[in-house]
Each structure stands twice: as structure tokens, then as C-alpha cells.
C-alpha positions as CSV (number, residue, x, y, z in Angstrom):
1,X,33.3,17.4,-7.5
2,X,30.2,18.9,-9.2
3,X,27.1,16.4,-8.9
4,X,26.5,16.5,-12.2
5,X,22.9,14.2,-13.7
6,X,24.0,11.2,-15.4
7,X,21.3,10.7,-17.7
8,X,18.4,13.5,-19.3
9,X,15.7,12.6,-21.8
10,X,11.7,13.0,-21.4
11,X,9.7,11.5,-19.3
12,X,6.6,10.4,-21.1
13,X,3.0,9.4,-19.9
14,X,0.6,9.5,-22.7
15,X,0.6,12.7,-24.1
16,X,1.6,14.9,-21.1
17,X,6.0,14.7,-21.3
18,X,8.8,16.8,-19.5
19,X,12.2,17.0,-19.3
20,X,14.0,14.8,-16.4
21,X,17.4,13.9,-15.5
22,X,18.8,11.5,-13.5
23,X,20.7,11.4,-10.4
24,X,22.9,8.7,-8.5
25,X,21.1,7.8,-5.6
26,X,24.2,6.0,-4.1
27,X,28.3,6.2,-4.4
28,X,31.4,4.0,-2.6
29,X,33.6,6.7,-2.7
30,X,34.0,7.2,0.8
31,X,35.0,3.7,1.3
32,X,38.5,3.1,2.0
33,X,40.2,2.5,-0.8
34,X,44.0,0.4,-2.2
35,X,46.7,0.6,-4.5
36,X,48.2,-3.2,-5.0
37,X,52.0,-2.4,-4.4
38,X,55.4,-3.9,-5.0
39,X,56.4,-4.4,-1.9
40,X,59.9,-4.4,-2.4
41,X,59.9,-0.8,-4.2
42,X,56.7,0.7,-3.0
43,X,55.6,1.5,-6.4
44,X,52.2,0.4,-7.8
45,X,51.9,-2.2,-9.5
46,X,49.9,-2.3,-13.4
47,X,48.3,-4.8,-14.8
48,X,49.0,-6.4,-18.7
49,X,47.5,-8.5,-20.4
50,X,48.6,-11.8,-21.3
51,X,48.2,-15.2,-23.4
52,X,46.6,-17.6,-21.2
53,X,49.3,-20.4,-23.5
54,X,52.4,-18.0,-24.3
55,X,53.1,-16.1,-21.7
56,X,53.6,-12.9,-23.8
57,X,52.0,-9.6,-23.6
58,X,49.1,-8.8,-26.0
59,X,48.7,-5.5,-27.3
60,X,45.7,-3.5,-26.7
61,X,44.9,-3.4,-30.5
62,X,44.9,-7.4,-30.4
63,X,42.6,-8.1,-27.4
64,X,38.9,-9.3,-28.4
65,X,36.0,-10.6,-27.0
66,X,35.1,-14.3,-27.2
67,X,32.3,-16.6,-26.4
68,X,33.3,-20.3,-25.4
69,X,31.0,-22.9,-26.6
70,X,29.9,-26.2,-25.2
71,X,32.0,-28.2,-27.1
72,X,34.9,-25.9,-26.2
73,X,35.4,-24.1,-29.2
74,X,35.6,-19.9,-29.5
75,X,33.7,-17.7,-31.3
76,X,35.4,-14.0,-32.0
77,X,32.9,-11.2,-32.1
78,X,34.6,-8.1,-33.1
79,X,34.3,-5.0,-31.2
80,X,31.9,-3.3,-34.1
81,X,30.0,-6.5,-34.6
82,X,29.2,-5.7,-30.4
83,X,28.8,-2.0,-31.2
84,X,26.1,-2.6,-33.5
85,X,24.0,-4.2,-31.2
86,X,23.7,-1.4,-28.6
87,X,20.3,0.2,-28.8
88,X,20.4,3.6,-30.1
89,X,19.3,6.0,-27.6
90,X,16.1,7.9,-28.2
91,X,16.4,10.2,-24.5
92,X,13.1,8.8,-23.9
93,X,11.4,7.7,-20.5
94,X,8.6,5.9,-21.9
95,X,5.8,5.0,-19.1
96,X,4.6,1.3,-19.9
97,X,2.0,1.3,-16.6
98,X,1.6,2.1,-13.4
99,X,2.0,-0.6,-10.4
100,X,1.4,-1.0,-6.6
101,X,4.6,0.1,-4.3
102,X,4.6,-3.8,-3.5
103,X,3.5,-5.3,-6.7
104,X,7.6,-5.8,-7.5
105,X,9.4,-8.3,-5.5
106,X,12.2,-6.5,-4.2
107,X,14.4,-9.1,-5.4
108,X,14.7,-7.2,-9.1
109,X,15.6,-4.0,-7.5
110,X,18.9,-3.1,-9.3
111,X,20.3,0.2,-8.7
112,X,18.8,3.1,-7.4
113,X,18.7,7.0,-9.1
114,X,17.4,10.5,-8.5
115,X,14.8,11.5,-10.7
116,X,14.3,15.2,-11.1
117,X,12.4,18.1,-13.3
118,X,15.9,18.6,-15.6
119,X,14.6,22.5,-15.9
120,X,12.3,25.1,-14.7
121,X,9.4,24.7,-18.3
122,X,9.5,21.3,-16.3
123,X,8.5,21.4,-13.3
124,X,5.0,22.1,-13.4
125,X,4.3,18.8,-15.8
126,X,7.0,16.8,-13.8
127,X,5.0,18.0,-10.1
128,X,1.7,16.7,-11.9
129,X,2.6,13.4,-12.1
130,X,4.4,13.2,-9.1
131,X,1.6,14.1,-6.9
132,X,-0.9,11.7,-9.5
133,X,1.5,8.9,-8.6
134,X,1.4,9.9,-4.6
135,X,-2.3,10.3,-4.3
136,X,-3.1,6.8,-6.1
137,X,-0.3,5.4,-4.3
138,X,1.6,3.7,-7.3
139,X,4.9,3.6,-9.2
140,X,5.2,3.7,-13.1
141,X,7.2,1.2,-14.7
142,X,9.2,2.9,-17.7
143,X,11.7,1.8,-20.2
144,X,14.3,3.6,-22.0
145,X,18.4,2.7,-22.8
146,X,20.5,3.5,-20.2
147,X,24.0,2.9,-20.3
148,X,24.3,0.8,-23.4
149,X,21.5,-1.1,-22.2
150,X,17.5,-1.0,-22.7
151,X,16.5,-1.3,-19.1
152,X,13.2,-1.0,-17.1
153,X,12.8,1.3,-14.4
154,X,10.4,1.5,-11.2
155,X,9.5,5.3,-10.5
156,X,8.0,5.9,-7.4
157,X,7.4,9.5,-5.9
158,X,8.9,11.0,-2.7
159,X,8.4,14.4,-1.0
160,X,10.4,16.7,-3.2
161,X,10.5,14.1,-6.3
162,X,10.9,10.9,-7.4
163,X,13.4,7.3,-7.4
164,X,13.6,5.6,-10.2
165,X,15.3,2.1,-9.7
166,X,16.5,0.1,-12.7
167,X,15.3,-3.7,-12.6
168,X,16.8,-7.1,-13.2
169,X,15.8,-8.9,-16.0
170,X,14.2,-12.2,-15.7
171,X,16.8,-14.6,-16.6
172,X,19.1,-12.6,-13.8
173,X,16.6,-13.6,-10.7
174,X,17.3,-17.2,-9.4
175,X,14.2,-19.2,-8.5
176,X,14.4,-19.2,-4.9
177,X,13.3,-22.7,-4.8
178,X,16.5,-24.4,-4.5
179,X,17.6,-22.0,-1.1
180,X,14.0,-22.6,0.4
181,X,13.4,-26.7,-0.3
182,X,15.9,-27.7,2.5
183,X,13.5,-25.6,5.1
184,X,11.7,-28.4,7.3
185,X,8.3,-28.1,8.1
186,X,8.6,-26.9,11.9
187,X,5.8,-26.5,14.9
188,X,5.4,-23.5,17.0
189,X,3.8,-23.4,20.1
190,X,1.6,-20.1,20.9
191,X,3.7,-19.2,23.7
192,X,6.9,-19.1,21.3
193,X,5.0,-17.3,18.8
194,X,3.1,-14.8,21.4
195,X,7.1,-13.9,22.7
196,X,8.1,-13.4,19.5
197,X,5.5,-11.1,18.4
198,X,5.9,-9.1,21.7
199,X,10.1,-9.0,21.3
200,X,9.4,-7.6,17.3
201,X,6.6,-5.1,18.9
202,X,8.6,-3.6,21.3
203,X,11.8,-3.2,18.7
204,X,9.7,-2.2,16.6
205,X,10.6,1.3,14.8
206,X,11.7,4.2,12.3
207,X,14.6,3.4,9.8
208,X,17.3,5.6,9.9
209,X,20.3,4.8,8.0
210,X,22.9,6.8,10.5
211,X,22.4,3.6,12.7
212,X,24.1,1.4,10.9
213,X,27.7,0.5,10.9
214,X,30.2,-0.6,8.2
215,X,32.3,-2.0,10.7
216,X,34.9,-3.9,8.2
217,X,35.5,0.0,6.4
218,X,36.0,1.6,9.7
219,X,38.4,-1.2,10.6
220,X,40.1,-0.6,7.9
221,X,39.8,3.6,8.5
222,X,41.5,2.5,12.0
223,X,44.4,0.7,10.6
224,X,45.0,3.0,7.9
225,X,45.0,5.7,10.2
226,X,47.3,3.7,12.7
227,X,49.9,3.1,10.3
228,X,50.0,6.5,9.9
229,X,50.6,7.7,13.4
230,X,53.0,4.9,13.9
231,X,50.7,3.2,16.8
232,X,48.7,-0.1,17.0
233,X,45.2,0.4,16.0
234,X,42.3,0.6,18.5
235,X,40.3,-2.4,19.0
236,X,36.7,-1.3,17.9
237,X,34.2,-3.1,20.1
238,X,32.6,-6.3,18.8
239,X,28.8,-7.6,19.5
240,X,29.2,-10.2,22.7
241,X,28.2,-13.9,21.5
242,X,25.0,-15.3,23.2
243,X,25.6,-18.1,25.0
244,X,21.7,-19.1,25.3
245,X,21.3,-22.8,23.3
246,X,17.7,-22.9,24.4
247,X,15.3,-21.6,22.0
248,X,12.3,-20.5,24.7
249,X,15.4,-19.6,27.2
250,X,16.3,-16.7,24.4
251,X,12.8,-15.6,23.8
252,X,12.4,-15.2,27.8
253,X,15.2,-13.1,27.9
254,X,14.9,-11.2,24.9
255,X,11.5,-10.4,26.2
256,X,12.7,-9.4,29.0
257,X,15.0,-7.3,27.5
258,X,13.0,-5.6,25.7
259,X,10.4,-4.9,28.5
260,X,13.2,-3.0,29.9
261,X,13.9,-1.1,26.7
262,X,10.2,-0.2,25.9
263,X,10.4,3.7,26.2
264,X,14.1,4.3,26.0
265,X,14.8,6.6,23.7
266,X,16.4,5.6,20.6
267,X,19.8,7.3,19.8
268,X,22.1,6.6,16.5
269,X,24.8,4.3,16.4
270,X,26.9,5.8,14.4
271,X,27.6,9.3,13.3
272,X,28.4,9.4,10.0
273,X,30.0,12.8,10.0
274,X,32.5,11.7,13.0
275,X,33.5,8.4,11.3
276,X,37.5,8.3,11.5
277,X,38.5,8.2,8.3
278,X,42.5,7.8,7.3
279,X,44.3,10.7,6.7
């Protein structure tokens, strides 16, 4: 399938525009994937629609949208009345400012795209403030409809171009209060702290995204696969439990550990081009 952009308007910063499109960054369509199947036919199953008090099948032609209000009552909204509210599209990246790479909590990071010079008249503009961006070493924070929505976007360069990742509204953040109040207050000696620091020092390296495993998918790649061939799947190994209870006990001999390990050289996981898939 052809990568094709999802999105192309003009990026603008002041005066100085060019054309972009976007990319996406990210896809789960090489997970494994189901059909939900009759069991006693083997055909797939579809899904109707159906009144909640009746029983009876609603046509397509019939189906609204409805908001429930406190007192229990339904408000219809039609589908044009919904229509109507969608912003009209413009094709415009508008640049509200620029921010530090870590003045955004990371907790309003949405979804990630591609951001690209959409054709060659582009490029030169598009380069400009790519390598701007780099050399102050910040991210512009632009605004433009997307998808039916008016959404903000982070833009921050990389070496060949740029990411631009939508953001969470406001009202879709939780306050982390209510996760972090039930954290006691806790002591740490130096000595637990100094082990600590040394066990994070010496583990302490690249990222590299080939190292890490979807185990549950390639379980499921394994079964699949299995089923197939008309064997039992393979047992794919699993991470041995600790059986240190002793908090100072399991710094000693994670420091320990990693003593041994300073210097090894580090090797991936997981190949993702060797991943069993079914099939």
C-alpha cells in the first residue's frame, strides 16, 4: 500500500510559509489481528443495531446521536445540526510560538505525524525553519483542523525534518493529584540512594526501539501459527520472578549485577524483521 500524506496545507510563521504534508508517524497493522466467528458455522459474525427496549433492528437511516442529561432525559442532535459545527478547514499550519523541547508535559502528547516539505518550491523555506528551530533548540506550537477537529500541534525538528504531535486538550488531562496523594512521605538512607544511582549509571544507555518486545502479539503470532501447523505452540520464555523481599538485599545484588555487566556490549532483544508472524 502506497504511503500516501494524510494531511497538506501551509505551514506558516509570520510571513515566511511553505507547503507541508503530513505523515503517520505510527500504524497497528502488523498486529495480529480477529474476525469474531460463529462457531458453529465458521462464518463471521456482523453486528446490527438494536433498540436498547424492543429488541428490533434499527435501520441505518433511523440511528441518531443523543446526549443524556442529568435528570435522565435525551436530547436528539441531528446529524447536520453536528455537521455544522465542524470547523471549516482553511489547509493552514498557523505557528502560535515557539517553546522549549521540555516546556510540554509529556502527558498532552497525543499522536504523533511526519512533517515534510509537500514539494520541491518547498523545501528551501521548509529547511529554513527547520534548522532555525534546531539551532535555538525549540518546538513551535501550531494550530490548524485536522480531522474534523481544530487541534494544536508540537513541531519539533529532526535530522531530515520534522514531528509534529497533536496535543490533548485541557479538560482531557486528569490532575494527577488524586494517583499521587496516597504516596507516603518515605526516608532514604545515603547508602540506598548512592546504590541506586550507581545500578541507574551503569544501565544507563541509548534508546533503541528493536529492544523491545510485544510479547502478548507474538504470543498470539505463536498460536496463530500453531493452529496452523496442527502442533502446540511454543512456550516463549517469561522474565523469572525475584524472590528478594529485602529492599537493601535487591540493591546489593542489582549492584552487583550490574558491576558485572558494565562493558558488555549491548545487543537487541528482538529483531523485528525475524518476528514469527502467522501465516
Amino acid at each position: 500500500m502506497a504511503y500516501r500524506a494524510l494531511w497538506k496545507g501551509e505551514l506558516s510563521v509570520d510571513e515566511l510559509s511553505c507547503g507541508v504534508a503530513l505523515y503517520a508517524a505510527t500504524s497497528s497493522a502488523d498486529r495480529v489481528s480477529f474476525h469474531i466467528i460463529n462457531r458453529k458455522t465458521g462464518n463471521r459474525v456482523s453486528r446490527r443495531m438494536v433498540d436498547s427496549e424492543t429488541g428490533r433492528e434499527v435501520e441505518r437511516d433511523e440511528i441518531v446521536k443523543g446526549y443524556e442529561t442529568s435528570n435522565g432525559k435525551t436530547v436528539i442532535l441531528e446529524a447536520e445540526e453536528i455537521t455544522s459545527l465542524v470547523p471549516k478547514s482553511d489547509k493552514a499550519l498557523d505557528v502560535q510560538g515557539f517553546l522549549g523541547f521540555d516546556d510540554i508535559d509529556p502527558v498532552f502528547f497525543e499522536r504523533p505525524y511526519f512533517l515534510v516539505a509537500s514539494d520541491e518550491e518547498s523545501a528551501e523555506a521548509f529547511e529554513l525553519i527547520r534548522r532555525g528551530m534546531e539551532k535555538k533548540k525549540v518546538g513551535a506550537l501550531a494550530r490548524t483542523v485536522l480531522f474534523r477537529r481544530l487541534r494544536n500541534l508540537f513541531i519539533r525538528p529532526t535530522a531530515d525534518g520534522m514531528i509534529a504531535t497533536t496535543l490533548q486538550y485541557d479538560y482531557e488531562v486528569r490532575s494527577a493529584d488524586e494517583a499521587l496523594k496516597s504516596i507516603p512521605d518515605v526516608r532514604i538512607s545515603r547508602e540506598m540512594l548512592d546504590l541506586a544511582r550507581h545500578i541507574i549509571g551503569t544501565k544507563q544507555g541509548a534508546f533503541d526501539p528493536a529492544e523491545f518486545e510485544d510479547r502478548y502479539d507474538d504470543a498470539l503470532a505463536e498460536l496463530v501459527k500453531a493452529k496452523i501447523e496442527g502442533r502446540k505452540p511454543k512456550k516463549l520464555p517469561r522474565r523469572a520472578a525475584s524472590n528478594v523481599t529485602d529492599l537493601m538485599d535487591a540493591l546489593r545484588q542489582s549492584a552487583g549485577e550490574g558491576g558485572k555487566s558494565k562493558g558488555r556490549k549491548k545487543t537487541a532483544a528482538s529483531d523485528s524483521g525475524s518476528r514469527r508472524k502467522a501465516g
